[in-house]
C-alpha positions in Angstrom: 108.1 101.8 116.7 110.5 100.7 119.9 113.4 99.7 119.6 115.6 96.8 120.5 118.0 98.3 122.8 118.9 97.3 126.4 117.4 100.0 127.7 113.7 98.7 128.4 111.2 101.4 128.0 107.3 101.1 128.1 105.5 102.2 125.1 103.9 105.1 124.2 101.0 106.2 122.7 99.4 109.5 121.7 95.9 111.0 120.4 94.9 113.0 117.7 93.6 116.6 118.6 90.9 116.1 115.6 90.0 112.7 117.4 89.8 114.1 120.9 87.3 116.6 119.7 84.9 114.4 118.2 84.5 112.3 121.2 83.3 114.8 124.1 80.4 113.4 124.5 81.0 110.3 125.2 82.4 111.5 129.1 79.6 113.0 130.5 81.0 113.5 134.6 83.8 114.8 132.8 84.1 119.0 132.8 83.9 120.1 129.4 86.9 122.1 129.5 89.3 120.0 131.7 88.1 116.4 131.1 90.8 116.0 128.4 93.7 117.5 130.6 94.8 114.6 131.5 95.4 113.6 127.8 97.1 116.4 126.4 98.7 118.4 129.2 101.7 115.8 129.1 102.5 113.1 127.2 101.6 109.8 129.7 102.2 105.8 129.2 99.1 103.9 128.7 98.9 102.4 132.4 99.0 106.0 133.8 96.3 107.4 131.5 94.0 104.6 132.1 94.6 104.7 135.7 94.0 108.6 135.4 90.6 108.0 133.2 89.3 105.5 135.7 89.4 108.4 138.6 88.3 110.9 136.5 85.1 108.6 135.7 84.6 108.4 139.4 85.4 104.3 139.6 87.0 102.4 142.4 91.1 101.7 141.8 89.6 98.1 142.0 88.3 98.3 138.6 91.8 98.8 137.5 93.7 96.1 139.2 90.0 93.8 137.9 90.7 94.5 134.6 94.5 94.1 134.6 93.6 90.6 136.5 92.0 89.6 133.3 95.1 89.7 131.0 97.2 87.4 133.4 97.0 83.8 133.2 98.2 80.8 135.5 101.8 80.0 134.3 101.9 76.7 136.4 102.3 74.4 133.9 104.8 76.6 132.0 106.7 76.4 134.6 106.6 72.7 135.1 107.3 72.7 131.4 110.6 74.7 131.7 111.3 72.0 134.6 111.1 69.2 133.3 114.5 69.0 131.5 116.5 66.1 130.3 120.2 64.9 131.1 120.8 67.5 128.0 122.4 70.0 130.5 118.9 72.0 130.4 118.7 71.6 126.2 115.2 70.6 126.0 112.9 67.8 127.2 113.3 65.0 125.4 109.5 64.3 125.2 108.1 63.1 121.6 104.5 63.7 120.7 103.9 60.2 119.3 102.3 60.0 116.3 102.1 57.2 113.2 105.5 56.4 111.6 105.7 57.4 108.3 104.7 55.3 105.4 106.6 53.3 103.7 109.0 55.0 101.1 111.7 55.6 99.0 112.8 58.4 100.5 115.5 58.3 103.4 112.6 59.5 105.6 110.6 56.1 106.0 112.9 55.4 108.3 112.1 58.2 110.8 110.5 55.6 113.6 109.1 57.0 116.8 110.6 55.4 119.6 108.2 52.8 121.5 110.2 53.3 125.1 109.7 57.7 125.0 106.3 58.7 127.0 104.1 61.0 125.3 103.5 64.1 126.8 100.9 66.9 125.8 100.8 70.4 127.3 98.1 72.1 127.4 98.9 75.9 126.7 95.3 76.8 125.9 94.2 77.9 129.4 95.1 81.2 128.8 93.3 81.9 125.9 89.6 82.3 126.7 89.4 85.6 126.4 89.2 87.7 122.7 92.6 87.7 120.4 93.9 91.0 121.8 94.0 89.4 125.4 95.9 86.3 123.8 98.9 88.2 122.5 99.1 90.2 125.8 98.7 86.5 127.8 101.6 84.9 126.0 104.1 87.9 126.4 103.7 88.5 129.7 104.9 84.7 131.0 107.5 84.8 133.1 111.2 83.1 131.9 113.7 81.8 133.8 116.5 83.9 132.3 117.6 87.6 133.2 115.4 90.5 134.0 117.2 92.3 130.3 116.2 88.8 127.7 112.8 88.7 129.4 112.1 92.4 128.4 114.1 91.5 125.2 111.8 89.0 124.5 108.4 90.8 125.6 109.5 94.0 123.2 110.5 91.2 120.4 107.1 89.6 120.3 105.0 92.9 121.0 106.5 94.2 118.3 105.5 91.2 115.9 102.0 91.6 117.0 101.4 94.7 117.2 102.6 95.5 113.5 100.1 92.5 112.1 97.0 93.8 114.6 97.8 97.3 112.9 97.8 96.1 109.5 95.0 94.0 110.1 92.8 96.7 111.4 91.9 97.6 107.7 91.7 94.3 106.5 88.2 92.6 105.9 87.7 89.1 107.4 86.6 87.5 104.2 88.4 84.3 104.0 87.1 81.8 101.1 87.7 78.3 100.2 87.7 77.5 96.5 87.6 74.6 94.8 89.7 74.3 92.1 91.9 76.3 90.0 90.1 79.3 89.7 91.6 82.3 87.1 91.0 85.6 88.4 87.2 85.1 87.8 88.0 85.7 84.0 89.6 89.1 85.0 92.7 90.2 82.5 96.0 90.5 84.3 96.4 94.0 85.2 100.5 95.7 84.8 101.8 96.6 87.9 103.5 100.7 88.6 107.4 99.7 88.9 109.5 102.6 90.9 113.0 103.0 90.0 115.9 104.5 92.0 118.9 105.5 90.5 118.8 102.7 87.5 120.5 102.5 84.1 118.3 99.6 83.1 114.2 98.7 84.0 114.5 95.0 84.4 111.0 95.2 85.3 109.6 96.2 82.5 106.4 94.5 82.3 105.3 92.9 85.4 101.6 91.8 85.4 99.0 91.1 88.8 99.1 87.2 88.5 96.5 85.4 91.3 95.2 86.9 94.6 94.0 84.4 96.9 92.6 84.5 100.5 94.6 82.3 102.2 94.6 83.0 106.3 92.9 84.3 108.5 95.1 86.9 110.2 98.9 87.5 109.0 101.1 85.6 107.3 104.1 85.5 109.2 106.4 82.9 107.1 106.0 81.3 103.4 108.4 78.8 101.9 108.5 76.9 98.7 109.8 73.5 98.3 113.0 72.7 96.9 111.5 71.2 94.1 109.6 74.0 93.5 106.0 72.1 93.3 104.7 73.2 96.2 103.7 76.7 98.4 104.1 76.5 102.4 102.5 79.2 104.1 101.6 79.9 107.8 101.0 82.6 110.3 98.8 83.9 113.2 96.0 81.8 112.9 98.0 79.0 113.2 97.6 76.5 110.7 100.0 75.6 108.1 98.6 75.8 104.4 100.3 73.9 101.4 99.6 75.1 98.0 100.3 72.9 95.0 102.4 74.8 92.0 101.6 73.9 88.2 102.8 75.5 84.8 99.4 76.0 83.3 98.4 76.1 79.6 98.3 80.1 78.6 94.7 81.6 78.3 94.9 84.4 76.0 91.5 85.7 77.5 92.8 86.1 80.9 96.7 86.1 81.0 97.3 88.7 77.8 96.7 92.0 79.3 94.9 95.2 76.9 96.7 96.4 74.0 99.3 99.5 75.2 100.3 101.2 71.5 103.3 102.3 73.5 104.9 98.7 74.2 105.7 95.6 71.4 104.0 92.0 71.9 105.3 88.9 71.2 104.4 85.5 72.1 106.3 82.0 72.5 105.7 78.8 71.5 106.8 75.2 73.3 109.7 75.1 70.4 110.7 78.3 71.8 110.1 79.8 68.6 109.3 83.5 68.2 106.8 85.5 66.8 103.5 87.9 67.0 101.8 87.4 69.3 98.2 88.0 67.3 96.9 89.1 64.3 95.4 92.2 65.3 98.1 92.7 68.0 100.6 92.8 64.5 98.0 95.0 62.7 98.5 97.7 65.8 102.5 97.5 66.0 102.4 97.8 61.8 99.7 100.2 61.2 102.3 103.2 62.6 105.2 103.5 64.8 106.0 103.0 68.3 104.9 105.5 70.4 107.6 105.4 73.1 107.2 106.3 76.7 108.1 105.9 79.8 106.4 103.0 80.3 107.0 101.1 76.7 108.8 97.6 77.0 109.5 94.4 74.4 106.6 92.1 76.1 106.9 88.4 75.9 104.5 86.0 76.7 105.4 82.0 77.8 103.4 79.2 76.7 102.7 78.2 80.0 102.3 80.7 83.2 102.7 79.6 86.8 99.5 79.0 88.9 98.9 78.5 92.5 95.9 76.1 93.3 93.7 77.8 95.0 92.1 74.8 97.5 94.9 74.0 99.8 96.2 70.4 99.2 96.9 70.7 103.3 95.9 72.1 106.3 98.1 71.3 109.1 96.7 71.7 112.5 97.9 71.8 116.0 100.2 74.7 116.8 98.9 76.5 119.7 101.0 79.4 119.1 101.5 81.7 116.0 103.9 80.2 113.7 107.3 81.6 112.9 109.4 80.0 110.6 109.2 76.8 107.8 111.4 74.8 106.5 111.5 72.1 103.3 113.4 69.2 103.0 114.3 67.5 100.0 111.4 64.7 100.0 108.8 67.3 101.0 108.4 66.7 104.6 107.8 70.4 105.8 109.0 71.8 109.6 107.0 74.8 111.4 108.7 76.4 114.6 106.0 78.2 116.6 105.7 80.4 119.7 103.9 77.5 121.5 107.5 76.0 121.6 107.4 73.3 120.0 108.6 72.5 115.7 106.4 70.1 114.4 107.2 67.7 111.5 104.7 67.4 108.7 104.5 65.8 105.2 102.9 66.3 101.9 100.5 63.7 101.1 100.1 62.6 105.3 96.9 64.7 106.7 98.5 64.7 110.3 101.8 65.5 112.6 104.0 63.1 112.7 106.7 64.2 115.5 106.5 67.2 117.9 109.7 68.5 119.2 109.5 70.4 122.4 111.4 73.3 123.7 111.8 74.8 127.0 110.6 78.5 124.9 109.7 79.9 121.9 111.1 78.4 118.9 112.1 81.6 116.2 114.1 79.4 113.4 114.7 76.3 111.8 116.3 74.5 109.1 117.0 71.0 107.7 120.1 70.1 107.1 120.5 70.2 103.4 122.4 67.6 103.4 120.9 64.6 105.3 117.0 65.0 106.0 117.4 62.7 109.5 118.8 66.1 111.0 117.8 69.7 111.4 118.6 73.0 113.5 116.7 75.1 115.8 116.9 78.4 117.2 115.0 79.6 120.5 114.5 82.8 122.2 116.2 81.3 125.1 119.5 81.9 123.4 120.0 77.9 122.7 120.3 76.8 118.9 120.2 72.5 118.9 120.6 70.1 116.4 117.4 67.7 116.4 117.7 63.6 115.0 114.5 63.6 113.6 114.5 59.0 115.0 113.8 59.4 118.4 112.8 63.4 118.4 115.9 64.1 121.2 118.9 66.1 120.7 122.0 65.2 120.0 124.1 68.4 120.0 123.5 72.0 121.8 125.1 75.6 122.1 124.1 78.8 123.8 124.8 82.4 123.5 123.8 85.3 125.6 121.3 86.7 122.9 117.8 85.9 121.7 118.3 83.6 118.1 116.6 84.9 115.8 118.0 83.2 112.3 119.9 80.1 111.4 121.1 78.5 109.0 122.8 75.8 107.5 125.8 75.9 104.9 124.9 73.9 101.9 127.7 71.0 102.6 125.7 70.9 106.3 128.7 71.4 107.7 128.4 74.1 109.6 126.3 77.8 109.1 125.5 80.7 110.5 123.6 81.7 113.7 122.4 85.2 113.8 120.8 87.1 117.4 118.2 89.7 118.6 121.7 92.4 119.0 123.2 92.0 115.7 125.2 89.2 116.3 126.4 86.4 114.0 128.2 83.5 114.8 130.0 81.2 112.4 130.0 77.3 113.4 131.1 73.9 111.8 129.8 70.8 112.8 131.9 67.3 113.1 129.6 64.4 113.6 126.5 66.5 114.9 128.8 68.3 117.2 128.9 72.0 117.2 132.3 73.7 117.1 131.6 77.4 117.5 134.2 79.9 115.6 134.2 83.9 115.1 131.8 86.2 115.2 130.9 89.6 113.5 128.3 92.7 114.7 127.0 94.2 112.0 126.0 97.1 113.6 127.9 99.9 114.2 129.6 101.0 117.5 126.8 103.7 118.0 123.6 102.6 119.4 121.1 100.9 117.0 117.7 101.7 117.2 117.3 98.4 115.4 120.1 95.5 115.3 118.3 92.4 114.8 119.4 89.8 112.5 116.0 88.3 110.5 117.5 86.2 107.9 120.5 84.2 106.1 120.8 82.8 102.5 124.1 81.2 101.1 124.5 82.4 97.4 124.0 79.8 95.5 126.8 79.8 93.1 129.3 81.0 95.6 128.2 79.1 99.0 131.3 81.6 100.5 128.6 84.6 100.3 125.9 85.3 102.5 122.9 87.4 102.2 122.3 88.9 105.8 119.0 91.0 106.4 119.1 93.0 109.2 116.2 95.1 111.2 118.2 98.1 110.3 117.1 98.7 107.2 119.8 97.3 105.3 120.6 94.0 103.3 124.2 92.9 103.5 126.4 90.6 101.2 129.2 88.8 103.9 132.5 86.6 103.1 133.1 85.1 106.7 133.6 88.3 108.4 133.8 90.5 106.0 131.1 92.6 104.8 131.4 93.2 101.1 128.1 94.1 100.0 125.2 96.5 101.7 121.8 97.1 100.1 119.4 99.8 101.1 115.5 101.2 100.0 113.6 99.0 102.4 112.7 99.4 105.4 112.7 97.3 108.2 112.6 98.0 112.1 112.1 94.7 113.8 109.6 92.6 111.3 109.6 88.7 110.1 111.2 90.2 107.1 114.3 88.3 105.0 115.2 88.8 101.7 116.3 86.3 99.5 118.4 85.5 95.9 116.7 84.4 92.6 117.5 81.1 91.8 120.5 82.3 89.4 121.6 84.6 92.4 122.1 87.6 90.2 119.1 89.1 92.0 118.2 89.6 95.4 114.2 89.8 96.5 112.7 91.7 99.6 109.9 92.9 101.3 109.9 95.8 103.6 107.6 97.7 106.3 106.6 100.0 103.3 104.2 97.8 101.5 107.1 97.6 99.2 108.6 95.0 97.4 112.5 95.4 96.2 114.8 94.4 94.0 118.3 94.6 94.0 121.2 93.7 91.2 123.7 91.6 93.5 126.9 93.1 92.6 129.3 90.5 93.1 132.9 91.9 94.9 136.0 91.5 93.2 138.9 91.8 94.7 140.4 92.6 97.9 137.4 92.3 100.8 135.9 96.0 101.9 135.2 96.4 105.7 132.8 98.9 104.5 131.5 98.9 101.1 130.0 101.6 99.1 126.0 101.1 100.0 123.9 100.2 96.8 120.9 102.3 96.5 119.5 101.4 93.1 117.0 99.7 93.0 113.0 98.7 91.3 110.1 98.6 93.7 106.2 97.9 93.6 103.4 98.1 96.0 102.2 95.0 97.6 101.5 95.2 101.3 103.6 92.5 101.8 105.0 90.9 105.4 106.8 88.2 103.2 107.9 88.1 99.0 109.8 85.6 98.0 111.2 84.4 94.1 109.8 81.3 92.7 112.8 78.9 91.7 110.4 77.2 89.3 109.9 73.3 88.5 112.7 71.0 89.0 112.7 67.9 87.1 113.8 64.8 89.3 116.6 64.6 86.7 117.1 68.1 87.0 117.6 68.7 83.4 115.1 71.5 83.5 116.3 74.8 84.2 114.3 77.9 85.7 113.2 79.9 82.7 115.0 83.1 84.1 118.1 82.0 83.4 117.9 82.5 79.8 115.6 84.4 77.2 112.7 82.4 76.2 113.4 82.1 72.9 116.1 80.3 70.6 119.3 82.1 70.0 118.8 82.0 66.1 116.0 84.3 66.3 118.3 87.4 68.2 121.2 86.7 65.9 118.6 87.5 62.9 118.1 90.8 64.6 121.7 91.6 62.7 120.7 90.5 59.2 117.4 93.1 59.9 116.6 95.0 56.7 118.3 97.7 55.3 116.2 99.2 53.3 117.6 98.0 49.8 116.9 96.2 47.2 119.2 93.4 48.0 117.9 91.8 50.7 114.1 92.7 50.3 111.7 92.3 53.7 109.7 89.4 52.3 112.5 87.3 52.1 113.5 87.1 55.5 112.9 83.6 57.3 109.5 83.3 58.4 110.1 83.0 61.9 111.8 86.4 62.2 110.0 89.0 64.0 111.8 91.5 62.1 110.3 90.7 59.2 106.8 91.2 61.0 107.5 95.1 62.6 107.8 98.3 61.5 111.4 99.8 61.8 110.8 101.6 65.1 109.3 98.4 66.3 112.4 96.3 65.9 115.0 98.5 66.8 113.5 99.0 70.4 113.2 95.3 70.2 116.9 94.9 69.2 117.9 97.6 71.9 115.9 95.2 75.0 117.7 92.2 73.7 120.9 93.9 74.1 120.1 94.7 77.1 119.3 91.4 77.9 122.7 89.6 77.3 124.5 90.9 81.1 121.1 90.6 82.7 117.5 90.4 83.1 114.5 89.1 85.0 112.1 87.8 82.6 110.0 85.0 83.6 110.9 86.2 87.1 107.5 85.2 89.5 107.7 86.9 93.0 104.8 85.7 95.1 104.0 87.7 98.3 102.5 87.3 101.3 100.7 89.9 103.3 99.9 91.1 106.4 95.7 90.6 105.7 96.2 86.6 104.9 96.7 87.3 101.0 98.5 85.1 98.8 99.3 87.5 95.4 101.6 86.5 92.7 103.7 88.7 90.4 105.2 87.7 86.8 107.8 89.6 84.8 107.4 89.6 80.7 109.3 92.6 79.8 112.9 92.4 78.3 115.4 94.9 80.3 114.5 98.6 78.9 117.3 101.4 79.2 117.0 104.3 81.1 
């Protein structure tokens, strides 16, 4: 694929010989053994072989400059919209799409008032979209921006690229998007275990990770998916446009459906709501005691919850109104949901309200935004005309602004929301603090190399939870990166990533890190946390576990959150009590002293053959530094899929 680099060039694109054979005779004025000359002789952009197929078909030049006529529209309004800027200094109009205020709550948000006095404004960017889809993602990147000759390329290249990648993906996609209407299980379907890849790992974390729901959620790609804070509900959105919300439950086990076909090579256990341990079934325990484990490559300690996460598969939402493919999404802490989009606007949404209820305009696409974690009444946006704003959400205006040279293409917050991170289309990031809504800008780091980058675009930022000093960078490079201000003490690599909507992320107990990549992979890493002095240039990581997903976007669930947040994510500890593993050291001997029957009931060492429990002693061992069970990863792909992924395998040694 292109790359970002200053020096513009058009793309290029080549036939197969096989291909080129099979299609003679389609070209009948053509001569038989020169009538592909013009492809293969030298390679040629696509405007000069078109141009040289049209005379070679004996057609008027007209029916060149006809065609190209098509894929233009009338920019008059854009430009009008670009024009019409407020007091700002050229920030961004200061137009608000007015819609209902918000109903009354309890929540900090009821207070979010449109204001009566602001005119409401509508553009209408739809007149260049009568023609099929293809046409539409050529119309939108060839507008013209008032900005320099190099960002407008930068911008064109930056978009085509998006598109492109999602139009080849989709290519062998079916269009068979379907509406259900409740909960549905896999249509009674067993989960299936999932092929795990390991690179250069001591320890298989996951061990057992089973197919959880596939649902077709959109029609086209899913460009950005986002779960709430809380954890109860999905946010998903894309190229067709509309934002989806999916509602999150913990649903009751069904040992038809979510217990997969016995493997003689692995050990089953299941848990109960006491978090008490023990067989999973009768004839399950007949298997593991009728003869011993047969161990291989693929065995694992498998341990099934009580209850397993679920997506519903009707939407609870569907937002409409975006005229433009949507980017990014962010939650705030009373579920009111932002989407930035490429029709340059971020509109303001919330569960349980069927419409919009604010539009913020820009003066161009809008590539990231964030609430402030801190106080809902304020969030940050980042444009691809090099201007990142903080937003008051009463009155939809603008009440702080700064601007770089570069494209934005991630922000974020710190978790205090005082200050954060602003990362560009060259590798840029740029550390800032803000004192009352007023952005102070401080140092900034490249993260690329002198040497020219093919690929040097920041796509992502994530504070480490327990250490908000740590940042997990993703980077079109290829690589994932772990900074402390401007040092980088981290670097992670497997994926692959030239230019995508791609951003990896922590688990909730940030001893993970999460990715997707170009490779229909997804990756996970062991975050290594650096001690000691800072490195300029650490020592790359390069283990790492993998599955296939075809996924544009795979993030970690960070599971329920109770509003007294006593509940805990269930990876953050084994799912069952710590008196069950320390009976694992009073396991029989084999003497007369301390006979097998009269070990407690609830040990599952008194319900396994020898080989059984020491490979089930040897996982919980493993266990004790780290481990991913009850880890869900849902994914989201580039053929409008929804797919979710669930760990139940205790760390196995390599």
């Amino acid at each position: 694929m292109d790359s970002f680099s200053d020096d513009y060039e058009e793309s290029r694109f080549f036939d197969a010989l096989e291909h080129i054979e099979q299609d003679t005779d389609f070209f009948p004025n053509c001569n038989k053994n020169q009538e592909y000359d013009m492809w293969l002789s030298a390679p040629q952009s696509v405007k000069e072989r078109r141009t040289n197929f049209i005379r070679r078909m004996g057609l008027s030049q007209d029916v060149l400059e006809e065609e190209n006529s098509v894929d233009k529209c009338d920019d008059t309004k854009g430009d009008v919209f670009i024009n019409r800027i407020t007091e700002n200094s050229g920030a961004v109009l200061r137009t608000s799409y007015i819609e209902d205020e918000f109903s009354s709550s309890r929540s900090s948000v009821s207070s979010w008032s449109t204001d009566e006095s602001s005119i409401s404004r509508r553009i209408d960017l739809n007149e260049c979209r009568n023609v099929d889809d293809s046409s539409k993602l050529n119309n939108l990147s060839q507008v013209e921006f008032n900005t320099p000759s190099t960002t407008n390329k930068l911008k064109e290249k930056w978009l085509t690229r998006l598109r492109s990648f999602t139009c080849m993906m989709k290519n062998n996609v079916k269009d068979d998007f379907i509406e259900s209407n409740s909960l549905t299980r896999n249509q009674g379907k067993r989960i299936q275990r999932v092929n795990v890849r390991q690179s250069r790992r001591r320890l298989k974390e996951l061990s057992a990770l089973f197919t959880g729901q596939d649902i077709q959620a959109h029609k086209g790609s899913i460009l950005t998916m986002k779960f709430s804070l809380d954890g109860q509900y999905l946010a998903s959105a894309g190229e067709d446009k509309v934002v989806r919300i999916w509602q999150i439950v913990e649903d009751e086990r069904l040992d038809t459906i979510d217990i997969p076909d016995v493997d003689p090579s692995c050990v089953y256990f299941s848990v109960n709501n006491l978090s008490e341990l023990g067989p999973l079934i009768v004839e399950k325990d007949k298997i593991n005691k009728s003869k011993s484990l047969r161990k291989t490559p693929d065995s694992a300690c498998i341990i099934f919850p009580p209850k397993v996460f679920r997506i519903f598969e009707k939407p609870l939402h569907e937002f409409v109104g975006h005229n433009g493919e949507i980017l990014d999404l962010s939650w705030s802490k009373n579920n009111c949901l932002l989407s930035s989009s490429v029709d340059k606007t971020v509109r303001l949404w919330r569960v349980g309200v069927d419409h919009c209820l604010k539009v913020f305009s820009h003066s161009d696409y809008v590539t990231c935004i964030q609430f402030n974690p801190v106080n809902d009444d304020y969030f940050i946006s980042g444009s691809i005309d090099g201007k990142v704003r903080i937003w008051a959400i009463n009155g939809c205006q603008v009440v702080d602004w700064t601007e770089t040279k570069d494209i934005i293409t991630a922000v974020s917050y710190r978790p205090d929301g005082q200050g954060g991170i602003i990362g560009s289309i060259t590798g840029t990031c740029r550390f800032f603090n803000i004192s009352d809504n007023h952005f102070q800008l401080e140092t900034q780091m490249c993260l690329t190399s002198k040497k020219k980058s093919p690929c040097k675009r920041i796509s992502g930022f994530q504070f480490l939870p327990q250490d908000p000093s740590k940042i997990l960078v993703t980077c079109a490079d290829s690589q994932v990166r772990i900074i402390d201000r401007t040092n980088v003490v981290g670097k992670y690599k497997g994926l692959r990533n030239t230019g995508n909507q791609i951003s990896s992320s922590f688990t909730l107990d940030g001893k993970h890190i999460v990715s997707a990549s170009e490779d229909s992979n997804v990756y996970l890493w062991n975050y290594i946390n650096q001690v000691g002095p800072s490195f300029s240039q650490p020592k790359a990581v390069k283990s790492f576990e993998c599955f296939s997903s075809d996924a544009s976007v795979a993030i970690p669930w960070p599971g329920l959150k109770s509003s007294n947040k006593s509940q805990e994510s269930s990876i953050n500890s084994l799912p069952f009590s710590s008196s069950t593993y320390f009976s694992l050291d009073s396991s029989p001997k084999g003497t007369a002293t301390w006979p097998e029957e009269k070990l407690p009931v609830s040990s599952p060492s008194s319900l396994m053959s020898k080989s059984h429990h020491k490979f089930f002693k040897a996982s919980c061992q493993s266990s004790s530094n780290s481990h991913v069970w009850g880890l869900v990863i849902v994914t989201a792909g580039w053929d409008g899929r929804i797919r979710s992924y669930q760990n139940y395998g205790l760390p196995v040694p390599l």
